[in-house]
Biopython code that builds the backbone (N, CA, C, O; Angstrom):
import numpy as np
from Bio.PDB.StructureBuilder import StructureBuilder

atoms = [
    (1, "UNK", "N", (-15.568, -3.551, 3.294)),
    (1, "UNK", "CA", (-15.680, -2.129, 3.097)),
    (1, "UNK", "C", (-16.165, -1.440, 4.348)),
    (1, "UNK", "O", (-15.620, -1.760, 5.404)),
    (2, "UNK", "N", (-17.217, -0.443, 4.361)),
    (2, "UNK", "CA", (-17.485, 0.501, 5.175)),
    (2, "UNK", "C", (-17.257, 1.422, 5.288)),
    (2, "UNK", "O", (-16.311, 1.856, 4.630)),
    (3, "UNK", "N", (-18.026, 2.359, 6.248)),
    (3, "UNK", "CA", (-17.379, 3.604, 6.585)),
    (3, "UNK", "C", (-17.339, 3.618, 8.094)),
    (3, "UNK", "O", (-17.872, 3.045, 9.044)),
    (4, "UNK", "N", (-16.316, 4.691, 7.811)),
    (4, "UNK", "CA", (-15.674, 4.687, 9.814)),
    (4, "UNK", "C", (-16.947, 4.704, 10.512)),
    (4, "UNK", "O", (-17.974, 5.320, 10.227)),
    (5, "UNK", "N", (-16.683, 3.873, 11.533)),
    (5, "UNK", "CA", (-17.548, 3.673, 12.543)),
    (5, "UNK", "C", (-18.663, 2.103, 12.364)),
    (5, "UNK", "O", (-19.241, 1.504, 13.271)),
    (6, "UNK", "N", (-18.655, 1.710, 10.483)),
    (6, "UNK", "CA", (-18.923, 0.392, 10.728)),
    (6, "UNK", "C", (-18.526, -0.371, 11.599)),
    (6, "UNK", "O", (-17.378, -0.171, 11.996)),
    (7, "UNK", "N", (-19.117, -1.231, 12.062)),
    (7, "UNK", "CA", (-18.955, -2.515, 12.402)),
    (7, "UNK", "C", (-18.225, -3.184, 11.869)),
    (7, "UNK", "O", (-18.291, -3.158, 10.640)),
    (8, "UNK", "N", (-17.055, -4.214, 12.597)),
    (8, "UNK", "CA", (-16.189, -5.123, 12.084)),
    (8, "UNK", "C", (-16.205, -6.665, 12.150)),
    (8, "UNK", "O", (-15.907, -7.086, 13.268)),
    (9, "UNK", "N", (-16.498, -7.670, 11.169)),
    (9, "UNK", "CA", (-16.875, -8.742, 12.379)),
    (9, "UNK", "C", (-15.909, -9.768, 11.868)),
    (9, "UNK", "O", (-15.337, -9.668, 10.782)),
    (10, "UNK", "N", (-15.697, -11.179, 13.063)),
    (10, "UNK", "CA", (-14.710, -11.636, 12.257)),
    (10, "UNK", "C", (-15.710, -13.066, 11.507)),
    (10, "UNK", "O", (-16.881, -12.973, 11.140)),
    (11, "UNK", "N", (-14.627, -14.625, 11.421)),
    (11, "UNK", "CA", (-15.907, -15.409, 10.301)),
    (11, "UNK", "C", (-16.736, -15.792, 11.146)),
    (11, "UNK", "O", (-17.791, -16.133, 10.611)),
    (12, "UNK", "N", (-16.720, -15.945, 12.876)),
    (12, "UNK", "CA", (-18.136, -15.884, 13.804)),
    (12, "UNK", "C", (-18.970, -15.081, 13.804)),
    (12, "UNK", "O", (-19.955, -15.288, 14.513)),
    (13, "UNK", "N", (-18.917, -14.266, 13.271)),
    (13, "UNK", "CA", (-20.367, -13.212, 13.306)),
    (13, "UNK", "C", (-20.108, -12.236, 14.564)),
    (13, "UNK", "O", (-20.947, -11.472, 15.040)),
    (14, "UNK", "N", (-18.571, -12.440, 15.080)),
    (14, "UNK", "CA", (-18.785, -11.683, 16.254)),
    (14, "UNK", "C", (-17.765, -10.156, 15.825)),
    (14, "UNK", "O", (-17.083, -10.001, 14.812)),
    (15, "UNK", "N", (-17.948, -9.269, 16.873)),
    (15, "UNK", "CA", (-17.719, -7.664, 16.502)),
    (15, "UNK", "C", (-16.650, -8.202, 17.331)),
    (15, "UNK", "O", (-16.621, -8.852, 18.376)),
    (16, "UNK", "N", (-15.514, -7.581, 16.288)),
    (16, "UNK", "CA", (-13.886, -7.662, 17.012)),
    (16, "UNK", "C", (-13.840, -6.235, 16.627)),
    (16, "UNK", "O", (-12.978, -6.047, 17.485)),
    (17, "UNK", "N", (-13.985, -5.112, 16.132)),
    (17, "UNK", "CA", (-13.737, -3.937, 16.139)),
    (17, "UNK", "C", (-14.496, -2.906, 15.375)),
    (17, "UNK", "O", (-15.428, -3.280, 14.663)),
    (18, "UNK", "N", (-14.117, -1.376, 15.471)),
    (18, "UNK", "CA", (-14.796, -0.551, 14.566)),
    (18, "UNK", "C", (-13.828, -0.215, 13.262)),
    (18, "UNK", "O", (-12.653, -0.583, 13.288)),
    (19, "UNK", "N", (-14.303, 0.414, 12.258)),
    (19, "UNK", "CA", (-13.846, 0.660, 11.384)),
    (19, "UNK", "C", (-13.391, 2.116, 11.351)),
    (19, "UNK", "O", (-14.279, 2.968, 11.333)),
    (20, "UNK", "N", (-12.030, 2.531, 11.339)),
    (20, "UNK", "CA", (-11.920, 3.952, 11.473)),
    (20, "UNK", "C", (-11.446, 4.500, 9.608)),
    (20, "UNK", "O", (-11.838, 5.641, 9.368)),
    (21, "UNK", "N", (-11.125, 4.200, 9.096)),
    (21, "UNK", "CA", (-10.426, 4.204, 7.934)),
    (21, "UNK", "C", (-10.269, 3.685, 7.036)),
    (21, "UNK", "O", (-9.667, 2.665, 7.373)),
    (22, "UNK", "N", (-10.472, 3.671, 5.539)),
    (22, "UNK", "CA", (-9.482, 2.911, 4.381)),
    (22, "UNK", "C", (-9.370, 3.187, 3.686)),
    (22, "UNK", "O", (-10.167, 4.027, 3.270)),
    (23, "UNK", "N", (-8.131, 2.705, 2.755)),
    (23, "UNK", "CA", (-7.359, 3.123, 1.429)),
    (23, "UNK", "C", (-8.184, 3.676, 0.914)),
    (23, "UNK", "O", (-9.351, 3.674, 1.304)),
    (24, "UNK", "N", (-7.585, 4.517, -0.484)),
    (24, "UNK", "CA", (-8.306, 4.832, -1.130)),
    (24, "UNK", "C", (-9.090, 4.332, -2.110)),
    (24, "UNK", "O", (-10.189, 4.678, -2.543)),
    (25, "UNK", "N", (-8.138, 3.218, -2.466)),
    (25, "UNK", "CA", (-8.511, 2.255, -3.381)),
    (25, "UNK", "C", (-9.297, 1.201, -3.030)),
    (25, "UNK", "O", (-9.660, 0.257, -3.732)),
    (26, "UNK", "N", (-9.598, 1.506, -1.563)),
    (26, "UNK", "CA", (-10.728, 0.166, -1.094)),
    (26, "UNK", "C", (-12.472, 0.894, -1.345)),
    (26, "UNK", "O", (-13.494, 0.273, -1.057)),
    (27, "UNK", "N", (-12.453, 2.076, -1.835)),
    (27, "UNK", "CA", (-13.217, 2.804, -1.909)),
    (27, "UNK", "C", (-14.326, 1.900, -3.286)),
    (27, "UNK", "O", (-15.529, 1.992, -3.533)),
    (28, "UNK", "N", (-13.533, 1.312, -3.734)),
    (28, "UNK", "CA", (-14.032, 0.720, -4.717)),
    (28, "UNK", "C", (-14.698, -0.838, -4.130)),
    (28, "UNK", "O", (-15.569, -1.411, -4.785)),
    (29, "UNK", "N", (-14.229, -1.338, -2.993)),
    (29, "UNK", "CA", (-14.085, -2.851, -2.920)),
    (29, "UNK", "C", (-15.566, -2.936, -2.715)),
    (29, "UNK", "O", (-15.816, -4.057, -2.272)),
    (30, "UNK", "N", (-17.039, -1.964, -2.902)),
    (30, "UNK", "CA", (-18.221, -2.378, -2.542)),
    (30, "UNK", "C", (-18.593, -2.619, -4.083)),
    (30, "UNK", "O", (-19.746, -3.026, -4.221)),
    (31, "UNK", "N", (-17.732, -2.425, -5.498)),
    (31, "UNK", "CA", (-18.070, -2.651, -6.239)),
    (31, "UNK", "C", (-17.371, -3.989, -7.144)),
    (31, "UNK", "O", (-17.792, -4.770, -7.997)),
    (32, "UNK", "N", (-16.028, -3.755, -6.414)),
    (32, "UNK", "CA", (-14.828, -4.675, -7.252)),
    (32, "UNK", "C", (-13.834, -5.078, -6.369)),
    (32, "UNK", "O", (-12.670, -4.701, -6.509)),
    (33, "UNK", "N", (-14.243, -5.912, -5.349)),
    (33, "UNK", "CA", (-13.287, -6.471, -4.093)),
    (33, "UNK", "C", (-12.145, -7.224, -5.162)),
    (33, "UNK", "O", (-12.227, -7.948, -6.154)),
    (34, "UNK", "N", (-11.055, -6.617, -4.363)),
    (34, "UNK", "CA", (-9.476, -7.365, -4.668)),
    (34, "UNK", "C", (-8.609, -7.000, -3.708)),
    (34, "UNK", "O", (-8.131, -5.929, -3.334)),
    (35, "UNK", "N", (-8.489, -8.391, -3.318)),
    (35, "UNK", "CA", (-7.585, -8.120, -1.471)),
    (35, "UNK", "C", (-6.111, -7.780, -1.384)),
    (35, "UNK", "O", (-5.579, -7.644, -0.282)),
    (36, "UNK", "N", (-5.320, -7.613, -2.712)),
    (36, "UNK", "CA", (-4.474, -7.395, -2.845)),
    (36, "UNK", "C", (-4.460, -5.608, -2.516)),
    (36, "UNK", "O", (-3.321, -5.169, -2.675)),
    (37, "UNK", "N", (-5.344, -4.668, -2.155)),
    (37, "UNK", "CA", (-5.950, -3.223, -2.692)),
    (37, "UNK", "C", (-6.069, -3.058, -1.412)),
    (37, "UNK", "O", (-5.328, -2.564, -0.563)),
    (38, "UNK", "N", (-7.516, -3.728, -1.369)),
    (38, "UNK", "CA", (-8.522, -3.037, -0.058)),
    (38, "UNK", "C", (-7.927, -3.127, 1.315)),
    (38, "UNK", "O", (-7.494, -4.230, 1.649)),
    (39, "UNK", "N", (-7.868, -2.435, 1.901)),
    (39, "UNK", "CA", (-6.982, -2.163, 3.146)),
    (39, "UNK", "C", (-7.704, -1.271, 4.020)),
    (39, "UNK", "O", (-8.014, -0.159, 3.592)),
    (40, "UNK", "N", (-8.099, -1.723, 5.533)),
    (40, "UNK", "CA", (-8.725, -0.831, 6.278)),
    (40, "UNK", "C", (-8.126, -1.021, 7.774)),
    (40, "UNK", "O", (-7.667, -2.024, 8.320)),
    (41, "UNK", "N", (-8.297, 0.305, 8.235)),
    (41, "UNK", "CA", (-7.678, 0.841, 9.812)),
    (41, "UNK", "C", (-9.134, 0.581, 10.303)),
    (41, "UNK", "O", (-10.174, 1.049, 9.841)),
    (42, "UNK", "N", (-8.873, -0.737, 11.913)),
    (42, "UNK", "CA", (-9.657, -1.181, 12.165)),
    (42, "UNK", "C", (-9.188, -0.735, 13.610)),
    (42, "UNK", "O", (-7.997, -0.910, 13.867)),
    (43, "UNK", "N", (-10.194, -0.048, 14.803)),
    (43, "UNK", "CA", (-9.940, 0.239, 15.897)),
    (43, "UNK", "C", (-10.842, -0.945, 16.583)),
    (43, "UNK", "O", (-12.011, -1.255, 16.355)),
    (44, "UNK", "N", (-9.640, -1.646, 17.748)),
    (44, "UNK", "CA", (-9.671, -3.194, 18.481)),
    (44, "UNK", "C", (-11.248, -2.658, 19.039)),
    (44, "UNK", "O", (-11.629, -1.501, 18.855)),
    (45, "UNK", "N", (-12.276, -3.955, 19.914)),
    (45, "UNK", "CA", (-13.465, -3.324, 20.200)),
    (45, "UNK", "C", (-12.889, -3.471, 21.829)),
    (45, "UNK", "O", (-13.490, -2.807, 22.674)),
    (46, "UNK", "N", (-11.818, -4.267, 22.240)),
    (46, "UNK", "CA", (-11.600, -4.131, 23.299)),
    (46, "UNK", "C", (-10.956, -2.375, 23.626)),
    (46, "UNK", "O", (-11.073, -2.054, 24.809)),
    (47, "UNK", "N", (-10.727, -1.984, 23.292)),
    (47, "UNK", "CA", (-10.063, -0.688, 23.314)),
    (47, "UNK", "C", (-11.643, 0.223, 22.877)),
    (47, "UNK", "O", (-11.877, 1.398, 23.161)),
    (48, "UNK", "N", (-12.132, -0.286, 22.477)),
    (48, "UNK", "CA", (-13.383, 0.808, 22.748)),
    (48, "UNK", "C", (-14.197, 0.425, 23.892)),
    (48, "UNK", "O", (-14.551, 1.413, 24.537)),
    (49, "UNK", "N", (-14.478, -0.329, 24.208)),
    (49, "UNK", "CA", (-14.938, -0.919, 25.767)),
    (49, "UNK", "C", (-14.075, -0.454, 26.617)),
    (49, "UNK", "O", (-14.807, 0.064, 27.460)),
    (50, "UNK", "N", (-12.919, -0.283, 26.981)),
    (50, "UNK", "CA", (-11.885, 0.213, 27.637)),
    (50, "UNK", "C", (-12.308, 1.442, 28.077)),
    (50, "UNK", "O", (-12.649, 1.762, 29.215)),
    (51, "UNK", "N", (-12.218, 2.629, 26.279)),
    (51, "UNK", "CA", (-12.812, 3.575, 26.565)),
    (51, "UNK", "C", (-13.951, 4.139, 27.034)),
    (51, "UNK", "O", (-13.912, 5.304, 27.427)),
    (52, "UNK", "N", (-15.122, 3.419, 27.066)),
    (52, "UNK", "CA", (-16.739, 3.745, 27.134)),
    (52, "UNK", "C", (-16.645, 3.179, 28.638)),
    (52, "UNK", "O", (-17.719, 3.011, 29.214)),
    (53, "UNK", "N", (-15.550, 2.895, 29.271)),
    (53, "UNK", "CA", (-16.252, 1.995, 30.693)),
    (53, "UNK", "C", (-15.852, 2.984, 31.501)),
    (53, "UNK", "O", (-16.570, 3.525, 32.342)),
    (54, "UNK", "N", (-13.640, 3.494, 31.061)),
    (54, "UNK", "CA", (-13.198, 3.958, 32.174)),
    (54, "UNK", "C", (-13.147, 5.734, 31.696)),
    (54, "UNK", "O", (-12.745, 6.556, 32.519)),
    (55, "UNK", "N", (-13.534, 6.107, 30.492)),
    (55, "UNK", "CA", (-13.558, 7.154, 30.466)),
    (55, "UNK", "C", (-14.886, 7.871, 30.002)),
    (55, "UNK", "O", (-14.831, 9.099, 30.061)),
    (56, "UNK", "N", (-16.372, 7.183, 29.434)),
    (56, "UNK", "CA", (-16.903, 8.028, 28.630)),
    (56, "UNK", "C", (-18.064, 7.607, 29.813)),
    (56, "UNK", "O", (-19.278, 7.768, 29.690)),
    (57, "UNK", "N", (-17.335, 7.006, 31.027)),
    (57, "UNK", "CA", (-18.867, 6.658, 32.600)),
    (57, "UNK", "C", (-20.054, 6.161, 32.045)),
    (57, "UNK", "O", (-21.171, 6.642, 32.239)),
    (58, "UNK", "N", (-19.619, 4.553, 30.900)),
    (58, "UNK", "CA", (-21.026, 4.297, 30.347)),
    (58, "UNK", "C", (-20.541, 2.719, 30.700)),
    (58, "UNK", "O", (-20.232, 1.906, 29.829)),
    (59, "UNK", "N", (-20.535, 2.421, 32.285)),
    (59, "UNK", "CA", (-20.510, 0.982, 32.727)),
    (59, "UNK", "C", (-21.870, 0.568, 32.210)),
    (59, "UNK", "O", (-22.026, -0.333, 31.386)),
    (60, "UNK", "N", (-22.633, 1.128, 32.629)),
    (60, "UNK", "CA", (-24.433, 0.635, 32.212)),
    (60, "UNK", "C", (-24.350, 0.015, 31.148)),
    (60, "UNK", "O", (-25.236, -0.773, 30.817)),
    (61, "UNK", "N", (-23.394, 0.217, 30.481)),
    (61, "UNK", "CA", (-23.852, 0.138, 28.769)),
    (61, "UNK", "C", (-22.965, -1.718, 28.357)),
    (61, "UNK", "O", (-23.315, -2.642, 27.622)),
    (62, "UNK", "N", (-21.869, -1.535, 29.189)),
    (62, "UNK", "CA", (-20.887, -2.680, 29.575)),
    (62, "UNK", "C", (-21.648, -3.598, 30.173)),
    (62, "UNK", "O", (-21.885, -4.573, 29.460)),
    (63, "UNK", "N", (-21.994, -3.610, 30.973)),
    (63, "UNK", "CA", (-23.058, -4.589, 31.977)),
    (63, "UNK", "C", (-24.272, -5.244, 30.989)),
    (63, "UNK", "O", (-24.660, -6.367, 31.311)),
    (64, "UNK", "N", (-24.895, -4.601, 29.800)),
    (64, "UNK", "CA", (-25.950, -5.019, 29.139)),
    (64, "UNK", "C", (-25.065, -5.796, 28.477)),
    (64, "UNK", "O", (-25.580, -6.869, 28.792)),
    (65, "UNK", "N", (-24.113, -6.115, 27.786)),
    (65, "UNK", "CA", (-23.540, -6.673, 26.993)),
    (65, "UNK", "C", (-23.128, -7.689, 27.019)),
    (65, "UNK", "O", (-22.694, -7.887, 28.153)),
    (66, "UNK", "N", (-22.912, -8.994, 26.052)),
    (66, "UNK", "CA", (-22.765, -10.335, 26.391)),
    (66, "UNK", "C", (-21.288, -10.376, 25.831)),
    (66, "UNK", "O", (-21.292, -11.169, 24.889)),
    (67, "UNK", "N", (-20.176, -9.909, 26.000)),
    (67, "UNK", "CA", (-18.936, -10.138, 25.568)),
    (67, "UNK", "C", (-18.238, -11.118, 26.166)),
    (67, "UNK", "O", (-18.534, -11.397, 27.328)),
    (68, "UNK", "N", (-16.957, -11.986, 25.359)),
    (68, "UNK", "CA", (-16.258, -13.285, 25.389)),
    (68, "UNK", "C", (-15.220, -12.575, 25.196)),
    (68, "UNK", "O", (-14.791, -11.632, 24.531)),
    (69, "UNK", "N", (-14.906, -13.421, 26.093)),
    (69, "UNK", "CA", (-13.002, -13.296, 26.422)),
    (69, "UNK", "C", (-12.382, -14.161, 25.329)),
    (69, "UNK", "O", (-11.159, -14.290, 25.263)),
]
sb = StructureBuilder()
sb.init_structure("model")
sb.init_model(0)
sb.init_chain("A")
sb.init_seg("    ")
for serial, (resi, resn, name, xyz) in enumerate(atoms, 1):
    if name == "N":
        sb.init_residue(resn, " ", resi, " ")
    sb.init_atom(name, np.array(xyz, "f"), 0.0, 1.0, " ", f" {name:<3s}", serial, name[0])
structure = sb.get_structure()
């Protein structure tokens, strides 16, 4: 579930993206998960690093960070 801007992680515990969106019917999945339903628009985290480095001038913020290729 979530709401936009959660955190996405995959089964490592690691952040592969943010959460921008989902169905309507996933609106429910914090009460009654069924994966056939729940469906969410997930923005990549490489594409937000992308953005925060070469456009939002927050290298500082890149440099603190322990990210894997």
């Amino acid at each position: 579930g979530g709401n936009s801007g959660s955190p996405v992680l995959n089964g490592n515990g690691e952040l592969i993206g943010i959460n921008f969106d989902r169905t309507w019917l996933s609106t429910m999945s914090d009460i009654e998960f069924d994966e056939t339903l729940c469906r969410n628009i997930i923005c990549d985290i490489r594409y937000v690093l992308f953005i925060l480095e070469k456009f939002g001038n927050c290298k500082h913020l890149i440099d603190e960070m322990t990210i894997k290729e």
